[in-house]
C-alpha positions as CSV (number, residue, x, y, z in Angstrom):
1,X,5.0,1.8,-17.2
2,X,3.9,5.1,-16.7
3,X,5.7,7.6,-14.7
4,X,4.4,6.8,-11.2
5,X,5.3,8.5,-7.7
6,X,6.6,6.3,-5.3
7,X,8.0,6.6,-1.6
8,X,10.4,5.1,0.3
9,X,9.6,3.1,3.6
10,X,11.9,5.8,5.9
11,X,9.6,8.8,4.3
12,X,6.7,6.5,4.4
13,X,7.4,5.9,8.2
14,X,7.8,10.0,9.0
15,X,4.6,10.7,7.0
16,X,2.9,7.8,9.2
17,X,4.5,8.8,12.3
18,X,3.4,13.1,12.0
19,X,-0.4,11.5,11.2
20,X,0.1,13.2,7.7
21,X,-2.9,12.1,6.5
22,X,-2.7,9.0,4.1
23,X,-4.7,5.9,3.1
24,X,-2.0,2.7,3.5
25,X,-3.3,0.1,1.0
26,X,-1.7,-3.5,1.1
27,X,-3.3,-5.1,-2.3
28,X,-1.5,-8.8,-1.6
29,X,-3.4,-12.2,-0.8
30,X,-4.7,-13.0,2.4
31,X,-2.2,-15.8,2.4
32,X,0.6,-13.4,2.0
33,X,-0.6,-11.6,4.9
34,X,-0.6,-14.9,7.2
35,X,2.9,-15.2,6.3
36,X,4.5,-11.6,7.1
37,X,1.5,-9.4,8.5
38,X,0.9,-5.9,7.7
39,X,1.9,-2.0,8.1
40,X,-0.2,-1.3,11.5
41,X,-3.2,1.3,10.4
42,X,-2.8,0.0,6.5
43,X,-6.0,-1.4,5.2
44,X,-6.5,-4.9,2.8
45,X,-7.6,-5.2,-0.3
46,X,-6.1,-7.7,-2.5
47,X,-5.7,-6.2,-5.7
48,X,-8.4,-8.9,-7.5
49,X,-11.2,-6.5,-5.3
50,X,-9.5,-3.5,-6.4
51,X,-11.7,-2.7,-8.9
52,X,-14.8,-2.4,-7.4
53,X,-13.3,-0.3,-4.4
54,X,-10.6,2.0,-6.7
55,X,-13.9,5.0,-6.7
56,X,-14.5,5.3,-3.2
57,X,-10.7,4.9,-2.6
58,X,-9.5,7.2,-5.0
59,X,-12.2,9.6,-4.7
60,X,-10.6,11.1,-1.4
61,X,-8.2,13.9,-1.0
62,X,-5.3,12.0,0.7
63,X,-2.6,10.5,-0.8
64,X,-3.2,6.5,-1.3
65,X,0.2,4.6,-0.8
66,X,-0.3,0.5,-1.8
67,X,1.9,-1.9,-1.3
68,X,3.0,-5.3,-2.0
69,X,5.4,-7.9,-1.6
70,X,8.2,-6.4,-3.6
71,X,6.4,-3.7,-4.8
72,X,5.7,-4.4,-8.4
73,X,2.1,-5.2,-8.4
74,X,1.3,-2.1,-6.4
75,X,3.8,-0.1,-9.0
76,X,1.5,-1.8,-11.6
77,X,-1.8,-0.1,-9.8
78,X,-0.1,3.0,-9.5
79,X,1.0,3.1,-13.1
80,X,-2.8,2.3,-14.4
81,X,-4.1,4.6,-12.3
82,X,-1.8,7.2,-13.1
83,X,-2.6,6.4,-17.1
84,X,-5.9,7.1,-16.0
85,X,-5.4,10.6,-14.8
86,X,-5.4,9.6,-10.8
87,X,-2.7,11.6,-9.2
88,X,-2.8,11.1,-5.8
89,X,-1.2,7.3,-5.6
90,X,1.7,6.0,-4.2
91,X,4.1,3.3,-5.0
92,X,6.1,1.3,-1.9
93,X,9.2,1.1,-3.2
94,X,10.4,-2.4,-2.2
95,X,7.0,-3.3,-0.4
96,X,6.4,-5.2,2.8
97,X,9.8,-7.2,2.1
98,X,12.0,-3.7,2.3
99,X,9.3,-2.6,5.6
100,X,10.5,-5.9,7.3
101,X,14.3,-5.8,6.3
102,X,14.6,-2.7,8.2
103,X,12.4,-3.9,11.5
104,X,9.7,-1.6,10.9
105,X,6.5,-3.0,13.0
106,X,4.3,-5.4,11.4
107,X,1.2,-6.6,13.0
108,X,-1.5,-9.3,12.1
109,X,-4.8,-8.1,10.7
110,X,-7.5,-9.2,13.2
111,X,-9.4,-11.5,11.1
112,X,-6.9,-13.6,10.6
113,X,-4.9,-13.2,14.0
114,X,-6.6,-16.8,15.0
């Protein structure tokens, strides 16, 4: 894999907390999401839509931090994208399973909160 920059869910947690200004990106299934929720304020795209959203996402000055379960499919989007000259994304180190292990909130997207 390329080198890739990744964070760690304490620095990702200060960087939320002082409104630094970063697009959250959880890239599992919706079925993983039923089962463990997601980072308040991060948006969803599994990472099958990727794709056709990667320009508009990319395209913007913040920093783009995705996540996963564990953290390896999201390090696999940040290492193509990095192979592809797009600096400004952001591994999870761990994922959503290293968020939770350390009772960091968790909320339930809206669409699927019934």
């Amino acid at each position: 894999m390329a080198n890739i920059r990744e964070i760690d869910i304490h620095s990702l947690d200060s960087m939320m907390n002082a409104a630094d200004n970063i697009i959250l990106v959880d890239i599992r299934m919706e079925q993983e999401l039923r089962e463990t929720g997601i980072i308040p304020g991060a948006i969803h795209i599994p990472i099958h839509e990727l794709g056709h959203k990667l320009h508009t996402l990319m395209n913007d000055d913040r920093e783009v931090v995705f996540y996963c379960r564990s953290g390896m499919r999201s390090a696999h989007v940040c290492s193509v994208l990095a192979m592809n000259g797009i600096n400004n994304a952001i591994n999870l180190k761990g994922g959503i399973i290293e968020w939770a292990r350390h009772n960091k909130p968790l909320s339930m997207p809206a669409r699927l909160a019934s």
